[in-house]
FIKEVEX-381569 format. One line per 5 residues: number of its first residue (from 0); their letters; for each residue x, y, z of C-alpha. Coordinates in pm, 1 decimal, always signed. Example, Ala and Ser with C-alpha at 12.3 -4.5 7.8 and 13.67 -1.06 7.14 Angstrom:
REM residues 2
0 = AS = +1230.0/-450.0/+780.0; +1367.0/-106.0/+714.0
This chain:
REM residues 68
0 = XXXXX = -4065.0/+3067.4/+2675.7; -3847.1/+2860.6/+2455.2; -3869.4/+2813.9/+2101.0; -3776.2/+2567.1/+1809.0; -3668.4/+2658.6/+1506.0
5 = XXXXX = -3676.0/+2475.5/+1184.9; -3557.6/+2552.3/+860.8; -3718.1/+2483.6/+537.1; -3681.7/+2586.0/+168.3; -3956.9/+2548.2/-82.2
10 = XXXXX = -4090.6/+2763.2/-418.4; -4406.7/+2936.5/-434.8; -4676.6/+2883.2/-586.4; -4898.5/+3012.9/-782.7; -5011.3/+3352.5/-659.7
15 = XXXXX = -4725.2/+3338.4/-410.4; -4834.7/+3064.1/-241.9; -4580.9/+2828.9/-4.2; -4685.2/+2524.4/+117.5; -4491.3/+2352.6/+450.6
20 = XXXXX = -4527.8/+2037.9/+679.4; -4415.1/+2177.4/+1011.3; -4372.6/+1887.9/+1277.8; -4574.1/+2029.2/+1514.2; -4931.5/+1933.7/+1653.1
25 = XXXXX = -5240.4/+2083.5/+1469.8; -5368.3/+2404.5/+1637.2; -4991.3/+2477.3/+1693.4; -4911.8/+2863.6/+1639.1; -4606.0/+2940.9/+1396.9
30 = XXXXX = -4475.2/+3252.0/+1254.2; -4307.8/+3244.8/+957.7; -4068.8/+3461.9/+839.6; -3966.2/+3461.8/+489.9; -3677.9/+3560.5/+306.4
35 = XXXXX = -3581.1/+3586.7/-69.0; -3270.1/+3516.7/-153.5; -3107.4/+3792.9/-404.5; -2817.5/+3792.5/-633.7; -2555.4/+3950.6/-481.6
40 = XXXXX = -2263.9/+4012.7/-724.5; -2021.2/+4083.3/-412.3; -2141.8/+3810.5/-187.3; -1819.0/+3586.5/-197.5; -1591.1/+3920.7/-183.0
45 = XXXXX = -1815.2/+4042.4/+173.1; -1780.8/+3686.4/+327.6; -1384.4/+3662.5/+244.1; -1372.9/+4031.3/+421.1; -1568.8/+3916.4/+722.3
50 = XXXXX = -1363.6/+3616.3/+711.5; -1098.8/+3527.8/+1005.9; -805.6/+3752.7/+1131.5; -622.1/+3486.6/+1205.9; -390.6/+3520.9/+968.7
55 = XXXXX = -267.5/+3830.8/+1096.7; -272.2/+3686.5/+1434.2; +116.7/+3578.0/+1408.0; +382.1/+3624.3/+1694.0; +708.1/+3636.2/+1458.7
60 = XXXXX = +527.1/+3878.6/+1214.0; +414.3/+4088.1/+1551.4; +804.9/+4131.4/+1700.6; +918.8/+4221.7/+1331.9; +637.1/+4510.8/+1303.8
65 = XXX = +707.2/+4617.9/+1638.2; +1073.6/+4615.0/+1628.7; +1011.1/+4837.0/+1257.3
């Protein structure tokens, strides 16, 4: 079984109501899955620690450590 997905962002509504035009036939069965974005004071400092190693990644740096 393979599956689209799509992407949307919208508010609620009242009573926590969310409306959506999904391109897909009527009848069409969709699950929704919804997610509330928080505020995360420490957001930018977890995404610079999951960030790339490459920096570390360095030959010259790699014979000087070894040779320490």
């Amino acid at each position: 079984m393979s599956h689209t997905a799509y992407k949307f962002e919208t508010e609620t509504r009242e009573n926590g109501k969310i409306e959506l035009a999904v391109p897909a036939p009527a009848g069409t069965q969709v699950e929704v899955i919804g997610v509330i974005p928080g505020t995360d004071e420490f957001g930018e400092l977890a995404a610079a620690s999951a960030s790339s190693t490459d920096f570390w990644d360095n030959p010259i740096d790699d014979e000087d450590w070894n040779n320490a």
